[in-house]
C-alpha positions in Angstrom: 8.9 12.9 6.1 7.2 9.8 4.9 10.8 8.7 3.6 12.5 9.2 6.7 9.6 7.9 8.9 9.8 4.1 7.2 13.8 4.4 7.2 13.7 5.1 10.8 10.7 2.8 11.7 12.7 0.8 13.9 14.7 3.4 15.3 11.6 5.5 16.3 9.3 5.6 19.0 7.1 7.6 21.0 8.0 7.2 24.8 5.4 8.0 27.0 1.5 9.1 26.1 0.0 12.4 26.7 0.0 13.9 29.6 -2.2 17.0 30.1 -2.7 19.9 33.1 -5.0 23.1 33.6 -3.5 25.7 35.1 -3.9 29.7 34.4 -6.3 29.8 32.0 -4.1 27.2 29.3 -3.9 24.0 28.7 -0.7 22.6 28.8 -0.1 18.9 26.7 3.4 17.2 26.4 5.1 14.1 25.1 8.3 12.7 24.9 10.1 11.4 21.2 12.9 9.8 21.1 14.6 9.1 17.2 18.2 8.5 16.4 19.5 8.0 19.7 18.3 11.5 20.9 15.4 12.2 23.0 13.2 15.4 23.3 10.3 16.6 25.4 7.4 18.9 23.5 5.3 20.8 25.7 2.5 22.4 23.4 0.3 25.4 25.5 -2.9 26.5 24.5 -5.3 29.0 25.6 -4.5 32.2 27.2 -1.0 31.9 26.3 -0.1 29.6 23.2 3.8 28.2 22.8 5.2 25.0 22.2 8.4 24.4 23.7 11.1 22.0 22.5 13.9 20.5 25.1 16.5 17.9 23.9 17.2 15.4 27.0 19.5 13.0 26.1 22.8 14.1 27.5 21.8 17.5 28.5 23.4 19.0 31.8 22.4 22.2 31.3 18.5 21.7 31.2 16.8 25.1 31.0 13.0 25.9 29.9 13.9 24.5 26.3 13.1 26.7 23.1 9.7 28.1 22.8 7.9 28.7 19.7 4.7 30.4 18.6 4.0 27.7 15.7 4.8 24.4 14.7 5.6 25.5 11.6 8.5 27.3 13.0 9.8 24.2 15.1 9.8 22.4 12.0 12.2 25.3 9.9 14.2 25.4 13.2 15.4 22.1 13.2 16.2 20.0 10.0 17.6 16.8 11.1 15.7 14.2 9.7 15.5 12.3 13.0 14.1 16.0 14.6 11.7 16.2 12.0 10.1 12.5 12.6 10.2 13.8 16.0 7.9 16.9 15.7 5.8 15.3 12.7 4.7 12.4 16.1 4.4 14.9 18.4 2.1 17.8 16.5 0.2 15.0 15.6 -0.2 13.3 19.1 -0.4 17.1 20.8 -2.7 18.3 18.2 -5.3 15.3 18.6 
């Protein structure tokens, strides 16, 4: 990732901070990335219930809930793009903080 993080330095960036909300017993954090000309929304939830949910939304009529996964390890073997994988490297590490 360290590779593909310097050749898309310019084309990276994180779009908005952390926002975070209690509700149900979990603790729900998300961030936007946007790399390559996509964008994408991670929603990690802790606590009672642990997911972290993906959702591309650049050009995306058909917005749903996103896809949810138990780990980040299984974002990152679900999507191998190296612009994706810039993208979940900044966000695990800004919703793991």
């Amino acid at each position: 990732i360290n590779n593909a993080a310097r050749h898309y330095k310019l084309k990276f960036k994180i779009m908005s901070n952390v926002s975070t909300s209690i509700a149900n017993g979990s603790t729900y954090k998300t961030t936007t990335a946007s790399a390559g000309g996509n964008t994408w929304s991670f929603l990690q939830v802790t606590g009672k219930i642990n997911y972290i949910s993906v959702l591309k939304t650049t050009n995306n009529p058909f917005r749903g809930a996103g896809k949810e996964f138990k780990t980040w390890g299984e974002v990152e073997a679900a999507y191998k793009s190296a612009d994706m994988q810039i993208a979940i490297f900044s966000a695990k590490s800004i919703l793991s903080a």
